[in-house]
C-alpha positions as CSV (number, residue, x, y, z in Angstrom):
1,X,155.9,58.9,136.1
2,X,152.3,59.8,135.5
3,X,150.9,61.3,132.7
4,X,149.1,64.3,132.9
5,X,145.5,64.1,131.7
6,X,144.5,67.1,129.2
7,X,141.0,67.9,127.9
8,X,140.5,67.2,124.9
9,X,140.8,70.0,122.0
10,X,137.4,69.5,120.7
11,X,135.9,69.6,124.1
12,X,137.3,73.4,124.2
13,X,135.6,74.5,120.3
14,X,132.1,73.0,122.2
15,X,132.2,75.2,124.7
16,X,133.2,78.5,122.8
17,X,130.3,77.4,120.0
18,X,128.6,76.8,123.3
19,X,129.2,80.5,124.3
20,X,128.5,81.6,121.1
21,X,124.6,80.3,121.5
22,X,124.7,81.4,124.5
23,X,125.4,84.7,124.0
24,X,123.1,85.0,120.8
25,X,120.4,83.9,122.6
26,X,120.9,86.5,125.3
27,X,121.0,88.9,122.9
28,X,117.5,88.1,121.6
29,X,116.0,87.8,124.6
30,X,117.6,91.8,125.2
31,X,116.1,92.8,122.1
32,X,112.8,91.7,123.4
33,X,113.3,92.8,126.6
34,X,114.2,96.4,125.3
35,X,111.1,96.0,122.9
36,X,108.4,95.5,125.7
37,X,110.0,98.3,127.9
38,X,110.0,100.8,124.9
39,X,106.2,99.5,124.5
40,X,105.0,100.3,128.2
41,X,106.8,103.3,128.1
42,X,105.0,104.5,125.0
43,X,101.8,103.4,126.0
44,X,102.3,105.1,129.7
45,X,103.0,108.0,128.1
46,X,99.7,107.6,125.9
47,X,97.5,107.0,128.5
48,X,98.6,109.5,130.4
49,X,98.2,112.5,127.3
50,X,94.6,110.7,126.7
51,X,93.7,111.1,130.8
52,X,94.8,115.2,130.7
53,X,92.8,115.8,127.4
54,X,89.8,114.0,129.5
55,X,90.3,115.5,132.5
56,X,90.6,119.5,130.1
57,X,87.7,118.9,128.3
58,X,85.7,118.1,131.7
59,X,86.6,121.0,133.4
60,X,86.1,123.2,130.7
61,X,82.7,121.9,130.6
62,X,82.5,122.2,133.9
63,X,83.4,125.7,134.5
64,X,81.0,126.9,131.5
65,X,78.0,124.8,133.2
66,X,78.8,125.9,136.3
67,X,78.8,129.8,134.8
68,X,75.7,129.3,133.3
69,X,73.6,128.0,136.4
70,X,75.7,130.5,138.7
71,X,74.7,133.3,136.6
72,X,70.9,132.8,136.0
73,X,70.8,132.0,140.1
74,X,72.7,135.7,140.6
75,X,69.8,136.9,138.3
76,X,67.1,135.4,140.4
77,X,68.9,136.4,144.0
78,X,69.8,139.7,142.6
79,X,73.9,139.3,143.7
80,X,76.0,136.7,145.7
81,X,73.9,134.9,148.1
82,X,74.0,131.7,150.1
83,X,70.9,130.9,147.2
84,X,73.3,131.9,144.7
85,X,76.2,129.1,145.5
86,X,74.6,126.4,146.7
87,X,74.0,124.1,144.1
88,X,78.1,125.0,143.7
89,X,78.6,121.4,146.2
90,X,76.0,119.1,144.0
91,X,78.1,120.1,140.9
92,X,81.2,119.3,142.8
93,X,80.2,116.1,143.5
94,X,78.6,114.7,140.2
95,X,82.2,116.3,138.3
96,X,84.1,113.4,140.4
97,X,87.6,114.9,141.0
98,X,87.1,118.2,139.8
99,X,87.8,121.4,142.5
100,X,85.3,124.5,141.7
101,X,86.1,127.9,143.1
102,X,84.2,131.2,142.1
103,X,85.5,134.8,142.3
104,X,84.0,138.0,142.2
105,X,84.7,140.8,139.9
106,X,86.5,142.6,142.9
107,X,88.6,139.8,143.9
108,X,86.5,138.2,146.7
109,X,86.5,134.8,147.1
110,X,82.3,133.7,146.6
111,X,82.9,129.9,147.1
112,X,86.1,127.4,147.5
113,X,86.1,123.8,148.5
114,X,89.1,122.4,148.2
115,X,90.6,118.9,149.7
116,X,93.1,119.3,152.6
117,X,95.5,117.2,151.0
118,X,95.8,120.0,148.2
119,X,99.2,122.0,147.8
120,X,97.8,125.2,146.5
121,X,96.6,128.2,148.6
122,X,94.9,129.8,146.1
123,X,94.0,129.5,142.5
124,X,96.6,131.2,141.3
125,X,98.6,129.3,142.6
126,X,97.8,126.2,140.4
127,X,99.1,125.4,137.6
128,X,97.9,126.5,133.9
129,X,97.3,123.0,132.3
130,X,95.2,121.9,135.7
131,X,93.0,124.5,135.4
132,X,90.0,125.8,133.5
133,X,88.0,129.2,133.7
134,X,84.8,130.7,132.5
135,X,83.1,133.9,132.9
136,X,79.9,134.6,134.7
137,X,77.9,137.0,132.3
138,X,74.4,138.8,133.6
139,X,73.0,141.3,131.8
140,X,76.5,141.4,129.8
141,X,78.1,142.6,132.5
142,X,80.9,140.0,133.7
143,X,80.3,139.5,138.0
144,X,82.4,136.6,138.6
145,X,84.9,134.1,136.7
146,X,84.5,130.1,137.5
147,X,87.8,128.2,138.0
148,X,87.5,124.6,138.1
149,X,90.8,122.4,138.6
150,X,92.1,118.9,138.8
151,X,93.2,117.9,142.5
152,X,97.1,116.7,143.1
153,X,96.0,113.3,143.9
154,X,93.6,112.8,141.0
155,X,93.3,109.5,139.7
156,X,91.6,108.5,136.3
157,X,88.2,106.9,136.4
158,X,87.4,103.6,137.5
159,X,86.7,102.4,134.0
160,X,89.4,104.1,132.7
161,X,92.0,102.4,135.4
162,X,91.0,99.0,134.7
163,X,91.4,99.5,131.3
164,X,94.8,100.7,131.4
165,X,95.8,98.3,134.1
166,X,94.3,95.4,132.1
167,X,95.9,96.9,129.0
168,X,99.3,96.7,130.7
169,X,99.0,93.0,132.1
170,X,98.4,92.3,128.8
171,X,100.9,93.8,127.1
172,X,103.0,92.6,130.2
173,X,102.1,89.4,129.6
174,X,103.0,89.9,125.5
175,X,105.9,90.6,126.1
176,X,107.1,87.8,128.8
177,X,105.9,85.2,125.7
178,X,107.7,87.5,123.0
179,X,111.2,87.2,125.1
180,X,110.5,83.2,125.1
181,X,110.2,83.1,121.9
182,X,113.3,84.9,121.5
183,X,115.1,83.3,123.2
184,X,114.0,80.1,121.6
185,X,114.8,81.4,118.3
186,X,118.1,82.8,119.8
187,X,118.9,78.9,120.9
188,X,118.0,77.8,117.3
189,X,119.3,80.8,115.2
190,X,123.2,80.2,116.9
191,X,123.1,76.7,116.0
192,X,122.5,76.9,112.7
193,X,124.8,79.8,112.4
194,X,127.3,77.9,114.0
195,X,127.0,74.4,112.3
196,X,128.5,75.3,108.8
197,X,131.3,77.3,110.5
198,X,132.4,74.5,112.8
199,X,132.3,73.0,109.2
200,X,134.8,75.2,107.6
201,X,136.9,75.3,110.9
202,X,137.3,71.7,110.5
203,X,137.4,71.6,107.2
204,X,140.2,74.1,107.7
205,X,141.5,72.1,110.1
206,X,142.4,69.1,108.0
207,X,143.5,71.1,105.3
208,X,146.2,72.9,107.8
209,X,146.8,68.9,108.8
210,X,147.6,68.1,105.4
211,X,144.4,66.3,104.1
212,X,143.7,68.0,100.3
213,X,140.9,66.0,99.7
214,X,138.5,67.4,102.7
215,X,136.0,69.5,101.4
216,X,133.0,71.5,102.8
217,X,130.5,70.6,100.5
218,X,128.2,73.5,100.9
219,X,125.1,74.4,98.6
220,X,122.9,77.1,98.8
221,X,122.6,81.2,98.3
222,X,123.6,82.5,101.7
223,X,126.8,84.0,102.5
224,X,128.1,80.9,105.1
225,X,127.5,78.6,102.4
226,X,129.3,81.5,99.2
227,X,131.8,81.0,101.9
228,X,132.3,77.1,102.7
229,X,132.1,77.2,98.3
230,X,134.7,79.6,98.4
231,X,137.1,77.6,100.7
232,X,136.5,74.1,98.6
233,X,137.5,76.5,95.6
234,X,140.8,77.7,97.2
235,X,141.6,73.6,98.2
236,X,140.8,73.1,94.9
237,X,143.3,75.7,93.9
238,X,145.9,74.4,96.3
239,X,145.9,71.1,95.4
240,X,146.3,71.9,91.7
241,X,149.3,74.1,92.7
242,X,150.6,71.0,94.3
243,X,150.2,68.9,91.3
244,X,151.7,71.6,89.6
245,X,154.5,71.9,92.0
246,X,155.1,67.8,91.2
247,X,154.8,67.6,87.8
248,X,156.9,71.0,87.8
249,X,159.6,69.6,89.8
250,X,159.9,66.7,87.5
251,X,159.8,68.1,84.5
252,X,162.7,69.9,85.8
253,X,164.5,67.3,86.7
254,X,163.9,65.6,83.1
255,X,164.8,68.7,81.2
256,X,168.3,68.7,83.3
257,X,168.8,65.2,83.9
258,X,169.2,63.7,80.4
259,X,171.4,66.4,79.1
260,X,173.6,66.8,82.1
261,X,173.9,62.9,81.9
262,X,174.9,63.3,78.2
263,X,177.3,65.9,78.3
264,X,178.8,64.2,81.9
265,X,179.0,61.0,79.1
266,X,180.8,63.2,76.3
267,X,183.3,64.8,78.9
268,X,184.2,61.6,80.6
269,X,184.6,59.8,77.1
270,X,187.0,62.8,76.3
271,X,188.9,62.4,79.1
272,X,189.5,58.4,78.9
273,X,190.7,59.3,75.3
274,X,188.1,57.2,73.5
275,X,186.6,60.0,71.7
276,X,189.0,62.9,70.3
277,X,188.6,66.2,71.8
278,X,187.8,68.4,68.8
279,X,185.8,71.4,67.9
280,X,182.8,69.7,67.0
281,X,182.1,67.7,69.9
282,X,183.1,71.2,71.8
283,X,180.9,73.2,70.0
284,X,178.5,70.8,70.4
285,X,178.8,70.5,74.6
286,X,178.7,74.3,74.1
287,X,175.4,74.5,72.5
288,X,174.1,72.3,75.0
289,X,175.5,74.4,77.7
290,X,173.9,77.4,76.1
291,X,170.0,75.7,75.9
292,X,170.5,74.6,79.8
293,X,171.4,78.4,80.7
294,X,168.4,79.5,78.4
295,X,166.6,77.3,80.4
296,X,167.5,78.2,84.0
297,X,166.8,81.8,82.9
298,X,163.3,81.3,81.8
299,X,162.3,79.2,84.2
300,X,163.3,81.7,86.4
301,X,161.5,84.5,85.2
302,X,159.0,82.4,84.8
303,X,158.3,82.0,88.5
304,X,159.0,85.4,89.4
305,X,156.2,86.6,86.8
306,X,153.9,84.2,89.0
307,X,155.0,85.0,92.1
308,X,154.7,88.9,91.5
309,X,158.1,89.2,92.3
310,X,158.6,90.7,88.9
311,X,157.9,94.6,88.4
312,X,155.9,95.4,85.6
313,X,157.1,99.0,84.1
314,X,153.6,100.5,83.0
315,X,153.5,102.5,80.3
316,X,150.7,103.5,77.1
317,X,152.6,101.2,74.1
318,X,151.2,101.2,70.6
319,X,150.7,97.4,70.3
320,X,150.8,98.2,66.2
321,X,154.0,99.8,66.2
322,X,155.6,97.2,68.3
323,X,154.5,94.3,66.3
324,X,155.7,95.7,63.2
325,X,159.4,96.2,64.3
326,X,159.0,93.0,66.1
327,X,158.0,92.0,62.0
328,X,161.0,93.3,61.0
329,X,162.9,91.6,63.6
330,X,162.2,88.6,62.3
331,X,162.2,89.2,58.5
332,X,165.5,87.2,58.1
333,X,164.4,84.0,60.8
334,X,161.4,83.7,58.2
335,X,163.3,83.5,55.4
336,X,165.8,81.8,56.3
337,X,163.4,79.0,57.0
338,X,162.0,79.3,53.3
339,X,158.3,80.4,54.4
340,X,156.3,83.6,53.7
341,X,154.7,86.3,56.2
342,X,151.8,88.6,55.6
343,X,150.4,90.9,58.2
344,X,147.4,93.5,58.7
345,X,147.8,95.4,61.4
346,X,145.6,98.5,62.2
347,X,146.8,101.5,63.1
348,X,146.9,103.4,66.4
349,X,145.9,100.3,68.7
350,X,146.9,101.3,72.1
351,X,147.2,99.1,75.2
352,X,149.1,99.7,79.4
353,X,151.4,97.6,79.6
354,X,155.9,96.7,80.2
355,X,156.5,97.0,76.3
356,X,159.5,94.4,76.7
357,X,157.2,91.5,78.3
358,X,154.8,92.1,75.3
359,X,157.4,92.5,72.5
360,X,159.1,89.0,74.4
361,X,154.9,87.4,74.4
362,X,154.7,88.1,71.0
363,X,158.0,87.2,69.6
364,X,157.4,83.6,71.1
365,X,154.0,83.5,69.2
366,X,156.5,84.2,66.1
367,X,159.3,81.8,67.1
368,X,156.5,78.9,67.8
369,X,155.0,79.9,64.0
370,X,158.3,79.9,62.3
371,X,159.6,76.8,64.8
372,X,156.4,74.6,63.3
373,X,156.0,75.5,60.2
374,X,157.3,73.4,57.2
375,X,159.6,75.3,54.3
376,X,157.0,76.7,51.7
377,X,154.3,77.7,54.6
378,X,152.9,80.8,55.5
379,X,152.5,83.2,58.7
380,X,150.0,85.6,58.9
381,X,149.6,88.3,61.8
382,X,146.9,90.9,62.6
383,X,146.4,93.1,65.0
384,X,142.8,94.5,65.6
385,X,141.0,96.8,67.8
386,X,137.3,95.4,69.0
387,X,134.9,96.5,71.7
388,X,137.3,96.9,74.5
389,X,139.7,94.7,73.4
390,X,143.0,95.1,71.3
391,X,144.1,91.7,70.0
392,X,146.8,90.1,67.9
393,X,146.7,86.9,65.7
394,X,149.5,85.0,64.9
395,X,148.3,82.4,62.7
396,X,150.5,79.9,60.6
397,X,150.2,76.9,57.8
398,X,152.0,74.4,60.6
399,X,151.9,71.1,61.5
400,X,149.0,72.2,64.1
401,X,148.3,70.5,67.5
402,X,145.7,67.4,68.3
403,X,142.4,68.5,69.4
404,X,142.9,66.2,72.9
405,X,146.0,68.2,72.8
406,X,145.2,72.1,73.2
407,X,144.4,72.2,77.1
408,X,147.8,71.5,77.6
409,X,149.2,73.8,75.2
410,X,150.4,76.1,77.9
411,X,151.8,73.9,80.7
412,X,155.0,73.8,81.4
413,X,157.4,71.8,79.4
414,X,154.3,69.7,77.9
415,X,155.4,68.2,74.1
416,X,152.7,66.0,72.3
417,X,155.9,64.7,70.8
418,X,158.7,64.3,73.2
419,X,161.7,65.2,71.1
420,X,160.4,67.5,68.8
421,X,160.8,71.1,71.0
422,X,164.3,69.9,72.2
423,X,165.4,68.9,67.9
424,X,163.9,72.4,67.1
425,X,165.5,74.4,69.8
426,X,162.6,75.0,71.9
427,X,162.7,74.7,75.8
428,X,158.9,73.8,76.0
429,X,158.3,76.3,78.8
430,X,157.7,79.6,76.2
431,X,153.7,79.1,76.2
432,X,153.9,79.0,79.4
433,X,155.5,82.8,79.9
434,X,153.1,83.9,77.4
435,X,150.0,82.9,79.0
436,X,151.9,84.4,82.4
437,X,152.5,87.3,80.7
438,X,149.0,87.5,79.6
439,X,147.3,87.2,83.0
440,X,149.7,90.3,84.8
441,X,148.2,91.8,81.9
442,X,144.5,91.0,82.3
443,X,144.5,89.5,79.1
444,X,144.0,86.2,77.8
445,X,145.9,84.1,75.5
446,X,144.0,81.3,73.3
447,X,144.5,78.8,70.3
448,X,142.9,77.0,67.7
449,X,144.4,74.7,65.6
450,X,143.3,71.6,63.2
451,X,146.2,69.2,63.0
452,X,148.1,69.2,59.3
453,X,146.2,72.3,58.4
454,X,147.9,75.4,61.2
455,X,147.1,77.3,64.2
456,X,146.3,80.3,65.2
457,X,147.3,82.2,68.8
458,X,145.4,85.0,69.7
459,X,146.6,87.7,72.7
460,X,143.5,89.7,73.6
461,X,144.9,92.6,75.6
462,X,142.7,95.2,77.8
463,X,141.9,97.9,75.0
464,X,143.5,101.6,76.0
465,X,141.2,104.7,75.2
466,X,143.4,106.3,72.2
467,X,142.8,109.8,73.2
468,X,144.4,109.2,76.5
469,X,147.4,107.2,75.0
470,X,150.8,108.3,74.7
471,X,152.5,106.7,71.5
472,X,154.9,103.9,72.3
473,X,158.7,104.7,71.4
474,X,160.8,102.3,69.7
475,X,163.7,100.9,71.5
């Protein structure tokens, strides 16, 4: 059975990029096209306004000329005579083109020469703009009027038709080199309009194909290359999310693994009768139950916060209020580890947001101070208004975090040590929801910390005009 031979896929994107210089350069080559007819036009139109005004102004001088000499010969030969009119055919022919017809004062016609070829009977019939007039005065007593007019088949001068005829082969000719060039251009213009995006198309290409590392590599101001920059950003962004995704999935598996294992250990010891079944171990197998199921929970709302699957309720909350219940809240955790809080919050410090993601944000903050924070310490919260920003500290006299330690600070289920979240109850994903919690909020979340010495965790929130604000209510 034979195969049947298929053309190449990259055969097929040469011939549309093909198409596409193709069709760019035909579109230049238009432009130019359009141009130079545009150009003739106007400059047809031109000439042909300058050759009317000529042609005017020469009959009008005409006719008055003509006026002048007709009347001082009507003078001399005492009315109209065959000695009055006939210089009338010299001054016909020295005003090249130019018709003369003169009419007495009672309507007679005193001389007319007009071509054969010409369409009008009489002088009224021709038209206004083709004809000029001018009195004939003796004595000051009008005897005649001189019409003069342009014939149908008048051309313009000699001198006057080269030059427009030369004028148009050279503009003619202009324009046959400014469609070459176009076109040209057009050829060169497509290409390099086309090279970076067949660049991001195959780019795009490998990415679709699986291959994370293929970038575009594209420098410069223009909006191809803000483009190519853009997609190496968003494979940048992808392939961090896949990391992510990894390290994510094992974490996970870590987190549930070795407790599962341990209680699966417990049970199975239980069962074989080598370790009694008593309320200890129980409540101990419980507890462990309980942390998994805390777990599970906040994992999950964790991804649905970053997935956007998670509703925010808006509403105006007094960020001041909330943090002083969420104080008093906490009044008996504090002491009951043996350390001290202080706060200095300022009043009236309204921010949009769902109050019970912010009061659970902040309580973390709390839970984390108290959680690392040695008996005898102190934590200190403050809530301020700045600029457009509304921002709580929670600082504390802790154990503090490593310097090469604080960009990890809010990944998921990171521990600079490995035990020390899971011996003091923490799930070592509650960072993690904060800074989430932070970003649907257009805020930011940030630390600074010296180890031995204490951190501090500040929220800064997206500051709400007071005057506008409707006071939060407490649950």
């Amino acid at each position: 059975m034979t195969t049947p031979v298929t053309k190449p896929r990259r055969s097929f994107r040469r011939f549309r990029t093909g198409s596409y210089t193709v069709r760019s350069t035909l579109t230049f080559m238009f432009v130019a096209l359009m141009t130079a007819l545009i150009a003739l036009t106007l400059l047809a139109i031109t000439w042909e306004q300058r050759f009317q005004e000529e042609a005017s102004g020469q009959r009008g001088s005409t006719a008055q000329a003509t006026a002048e000499i007709l009347a001082q010969r009507y003078q001399m030969a005492g009315g109209w005579t065959e000695d009055t009119v006939e210089v009338l055919p010299s001054i016909s022919e020295l005003a090249s083109g130019v018709g003369i017809e003169v009419i007495a004062t009672d309507g007679s016609v005193v001389y007319n020469k007009r071509p054969t070829s010409s369409l009008w009977q009489t002088v009224e019939d021709i038209p206004a703009e083709r004809k000029s007039s001018a009195p004939i005065v003796v004595d000051g007593a009008q005897v005649g009027t001189v019409y003069t007019y342009a014939f149908v088949d008048v051309a313009p001068s000699r001198t006057g038709g080269d030059i427009q005829l030369d004028t148009y082969i050279a503009l003619l000719t202009a324009s046959l080199i400014a469609i070459i060039f176009a076109g040209l251009f057009g050829v060169y213009f497509a290409r390099a309009f086309t090279r970076p995006l067949s660049r991001i198309t195959a780019v795009s290409n490998e990415v679709r194909s699986g291959n994370l590392a293929a970038r575009t590599h594209m420098e410069g101001r223009d909006e191809l290359s803000r483009l190519g920059r853009a997609l190496d950003e968003m494979i940048d962004a992808i392939e961090a999310n896949k990391r992510l995704e990894r390290q994510l999935t094992t974490d996970v598996a870590h987190e549930l693994r070795t407790p599962l294992m341990a209680m699966q250990a417990t049970i199975e010891a239980m069962i074989d009768g080598v370790l009694p079944v008593d309320a200890a171990r129980l409540a101990t197998l419980n507890s462990e139950v309980i942390r998994l199921g805390r777990l599970v929970d906040v994992q999950l709302q964790l991804s649905r916060l970053e997935s956007g699957r998670t509703a925010l309720q808006i509403g105006s909350i007094d960020l001041s209020m909330l943090v002083e219940d969420l104080i008093v809240a906490h009044e008996m955790f504090v002491e009951d580890a043996g350390l001290l809080i202080s706060h200095d919050i300022e009043p009236g410090v309204m921010v949009r947001g769902d109050a019970d993601l912010l009061r659970q944000a902040i309580s973390n903050l709390l839970s984390n101070a108290v959680r690392y924070t040695p008996p005898g310490g102190r934590i200190n919260i403050q809530v301020r208004s700045q600029r457009n920003l509304a921002q709580v500290f929670v600082s504390d006299t802790g154990v503090g975090i490593a310097t090469e330690d604080i960009p990890h600070v809010f990944s998921r289920f990171w521990r600079a040590e490995t035990s020390r979240d899971r011996e003091s109850g923490g799930l070592g994903v509650g960072l993690a929801l904060v800074k989430e919690i932070a970003s649907r909020h257009r805020g930011i979340i940030s630390v600074e910390s010296e180890q031995g010495i204490g951190t501090t965790f500040t929220l800064s929130l997206p500051l709400y005009p007071p005057g506008e604000a409707v006071a939060w209510i407490r649950p």
